[in-house]
N, C-alpha and C positions, 0 to 999 in steps of 0.2 A: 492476410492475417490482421494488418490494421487499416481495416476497415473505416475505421474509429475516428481515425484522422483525418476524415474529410473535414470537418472547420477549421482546423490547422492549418491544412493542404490550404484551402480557401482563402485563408489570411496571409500564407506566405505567397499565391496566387496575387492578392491584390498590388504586394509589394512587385515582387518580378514575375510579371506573365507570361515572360519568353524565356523557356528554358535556353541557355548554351555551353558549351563545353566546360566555361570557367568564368568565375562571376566575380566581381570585382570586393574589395574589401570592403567598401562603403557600403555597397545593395545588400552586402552578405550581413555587416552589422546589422541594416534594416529589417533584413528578413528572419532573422534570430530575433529580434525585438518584438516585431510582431505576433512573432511563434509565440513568447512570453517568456523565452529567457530570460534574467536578469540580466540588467547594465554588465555588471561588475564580471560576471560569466562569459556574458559575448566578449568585455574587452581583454578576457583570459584569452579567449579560445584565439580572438585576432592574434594576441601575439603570441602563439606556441604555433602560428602556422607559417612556410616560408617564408623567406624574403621578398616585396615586390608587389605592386597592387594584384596581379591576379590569383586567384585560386582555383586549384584543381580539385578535382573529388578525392580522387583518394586520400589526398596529406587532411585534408579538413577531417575526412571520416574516423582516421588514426587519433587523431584530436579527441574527437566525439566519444570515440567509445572507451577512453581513458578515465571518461567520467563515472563508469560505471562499476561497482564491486561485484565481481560473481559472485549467485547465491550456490549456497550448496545445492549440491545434485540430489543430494538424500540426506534426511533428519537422521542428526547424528546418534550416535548407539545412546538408547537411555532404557532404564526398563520402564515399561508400560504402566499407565499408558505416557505417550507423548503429551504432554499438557501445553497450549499455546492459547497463552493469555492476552486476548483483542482490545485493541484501545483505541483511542482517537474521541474528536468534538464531535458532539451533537448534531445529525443531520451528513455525517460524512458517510452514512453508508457503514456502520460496525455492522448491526445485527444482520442486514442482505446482504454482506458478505461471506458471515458465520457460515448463513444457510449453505450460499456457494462453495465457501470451501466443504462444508458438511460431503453435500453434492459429490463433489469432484473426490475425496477421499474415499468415500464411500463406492465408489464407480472405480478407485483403486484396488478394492476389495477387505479396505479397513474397516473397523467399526469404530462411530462414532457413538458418539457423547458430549451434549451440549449442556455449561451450567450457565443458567441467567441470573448472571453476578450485576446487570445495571438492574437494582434494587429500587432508584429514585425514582425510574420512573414507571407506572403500570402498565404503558401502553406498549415500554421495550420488551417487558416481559412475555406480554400475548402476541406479542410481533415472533417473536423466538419461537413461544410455543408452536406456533401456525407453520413455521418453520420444518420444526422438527416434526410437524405430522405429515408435513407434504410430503417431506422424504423421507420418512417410518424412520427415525434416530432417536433413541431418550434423550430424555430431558430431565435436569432436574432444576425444579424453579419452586419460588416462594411467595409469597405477597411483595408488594409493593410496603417499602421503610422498613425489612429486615436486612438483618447485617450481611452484604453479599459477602465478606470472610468467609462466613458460616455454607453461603452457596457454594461458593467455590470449594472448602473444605468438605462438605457432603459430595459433590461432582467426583471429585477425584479421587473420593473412600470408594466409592460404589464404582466409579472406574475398575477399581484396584480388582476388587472382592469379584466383578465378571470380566475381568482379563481383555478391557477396553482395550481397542489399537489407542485408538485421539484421543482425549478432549480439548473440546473448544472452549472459551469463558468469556462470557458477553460482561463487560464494564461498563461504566456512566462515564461521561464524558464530560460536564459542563466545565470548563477552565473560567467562566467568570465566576466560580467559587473556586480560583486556584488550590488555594492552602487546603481546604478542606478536600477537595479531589484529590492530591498527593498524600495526603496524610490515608486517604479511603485507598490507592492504591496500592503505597510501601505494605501496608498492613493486610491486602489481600496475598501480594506477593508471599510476606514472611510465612501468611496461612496456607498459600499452596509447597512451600518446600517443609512446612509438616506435615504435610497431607502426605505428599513423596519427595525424598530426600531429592533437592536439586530443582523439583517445579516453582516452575514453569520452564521448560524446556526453550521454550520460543516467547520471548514479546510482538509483538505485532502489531506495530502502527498502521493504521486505517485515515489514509489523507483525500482531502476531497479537490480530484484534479483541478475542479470547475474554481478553485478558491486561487491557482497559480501559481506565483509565488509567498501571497502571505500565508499558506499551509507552511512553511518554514518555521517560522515562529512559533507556530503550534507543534512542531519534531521538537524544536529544541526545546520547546516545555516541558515535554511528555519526557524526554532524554533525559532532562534533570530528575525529571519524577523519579523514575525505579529506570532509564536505560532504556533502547530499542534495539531490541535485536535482526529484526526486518521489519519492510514496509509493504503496503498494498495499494495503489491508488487507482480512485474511483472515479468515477461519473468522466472518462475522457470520450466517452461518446456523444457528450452535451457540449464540450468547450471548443475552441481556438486556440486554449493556454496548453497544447503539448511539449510544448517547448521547456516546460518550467519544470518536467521530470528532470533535464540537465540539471537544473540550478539546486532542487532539492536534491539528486545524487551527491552533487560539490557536496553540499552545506554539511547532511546528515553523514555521509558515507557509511552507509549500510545497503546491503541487499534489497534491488526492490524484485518481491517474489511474482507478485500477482497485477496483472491491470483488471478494475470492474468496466466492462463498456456495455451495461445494459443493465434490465431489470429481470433477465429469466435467469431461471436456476445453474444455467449453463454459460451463461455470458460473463465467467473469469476466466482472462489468458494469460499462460505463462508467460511473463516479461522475457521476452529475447532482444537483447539490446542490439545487434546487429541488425536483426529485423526490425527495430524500431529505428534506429540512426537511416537504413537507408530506405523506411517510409520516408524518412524527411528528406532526404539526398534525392530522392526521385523526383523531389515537386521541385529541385532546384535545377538539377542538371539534366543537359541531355542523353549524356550517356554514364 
């Protein structure tokens, strides 16, 4: 399943090459650093595990997967549709992931609906469209500097009125206009719970793996903005930095739902933390 983590694998490779039964404190700090943990994380993780320089796998694993919050199994009861408002910086992969989750829901046997609320820019808009034609899903989208409120409020009228499963809602993302992106946010929010009492069902943070650990920074920006209710992180097919889902699970403590590990329509994986903890456990130990 994680395929994904061969440069990972790779890097915690260059640190200990020889797997063995139990690996010492110091190698293990190394090879979590490598990974891209955080400092301040790996020196958690050393001390919640026995007493004594060695480590065994399992007590480390127990560790590991504390960091993690389950997502829910199923979207919780809302009436229709489900509205899940996508956010994240520029370049993290929001709109190919849209499409992907479009994909995947629609392969569930939902029907989708995508509104392209990133207004600022024209090029996110014909990115979405192209989207939504690849995999036959409406769309409703505007020009390029109309108010996305207004997008997002039309998506989820016309939701309402054809008894949509989803909507999805593409955002702008630039945080080096902070003030003004949160103020463009709070104010799309308050427009989708007119639209239907209580949307946006889901927030949706979009982090971009290949960024590490300073994709942090940018959770806790977004978090002050309007809140995260899950995450989705991208691009760990291109990094070394897997390591650093640990540290952003610590930091955020929110569900992470989805990994992006590619560019086709079908390359989003359910995050299953056990399956991801003992991708990494395997490039450490022997058995």
């Amino acid at each position: 399943m994680f395929g994904f983590f061969k440069k990972t694998a790779e890097a915690i490779r260059s640190v200990a090459p020889k797997k063995e039964s139990t690996i010492s404190k110091e190698l293990l700090e190394e090879v979590l650093l490598e990974a891209d943990v955080a400092y301040e994380t790996v020196e958690e993780i050393i001390y919640y595990l026995p007493p004594g320089d060695k480590v065994k796998r399992e007590p480390l694993r127990k560790v590991l997967l504390s960091y993690f919050i389950e997502a829910p199994h199923e979207e919780r009861e809302s009436e229709k549709p489900f509205v899940e408002l996508i956010f994240g910086v520029n370049g993290a992969g929001k709109t190919t992931t849209i499409g992907k989750l479009a994909y995947r829901y629609k392969n569930e046997g939902k029907s989708i609906m995508l509104g392209a609320a990133d207004t600022f820019r024209a090029a996110a808009i014909e990115q979405l469209k192209k989207w939504a034609e690849r995999i036959d899903v409406p769309i409703v989208a505007t020009k390029q500097g109309h108010d996305p409120s207004a997008v997002a409020f039309d998506t989820i009228s016309s939701a309402l009125a054809k008894g949509i499963d989803h909507v999805l809602i593409d955002t702008a993302g630039r945080l080096h206009t902070q003030s003004n992106l949160a103020k463009e946010l709070q104010k799309i929010v308050r427009i989708c719970d007119k639209a239907k009492s209580g949307a946006p069902d889901r927030k949706t943070l979009i982090l971009d793996g290949t960024q590490g650990n300073s994709a942090i920074a940018q959770a806790h920006a977004f978090n002050n903005m309007i809140g995260i209710d899950a995450l989705i992180v991208t691009k760990l097919d291109g990094t070394a930095k897997g390591g650093a889902i640990f540290s952003i699970a610590k930091e955020i403590q929110k569900p992470i739902l989805f990994l992006g590990v590619g560019e086709d329509k079908a390359n989003l994986e359910p995050f299953d933390k056990e399956a991801f903890v003992d991708a990494l456990l395997d490039e450490i130990f022997a058995d």
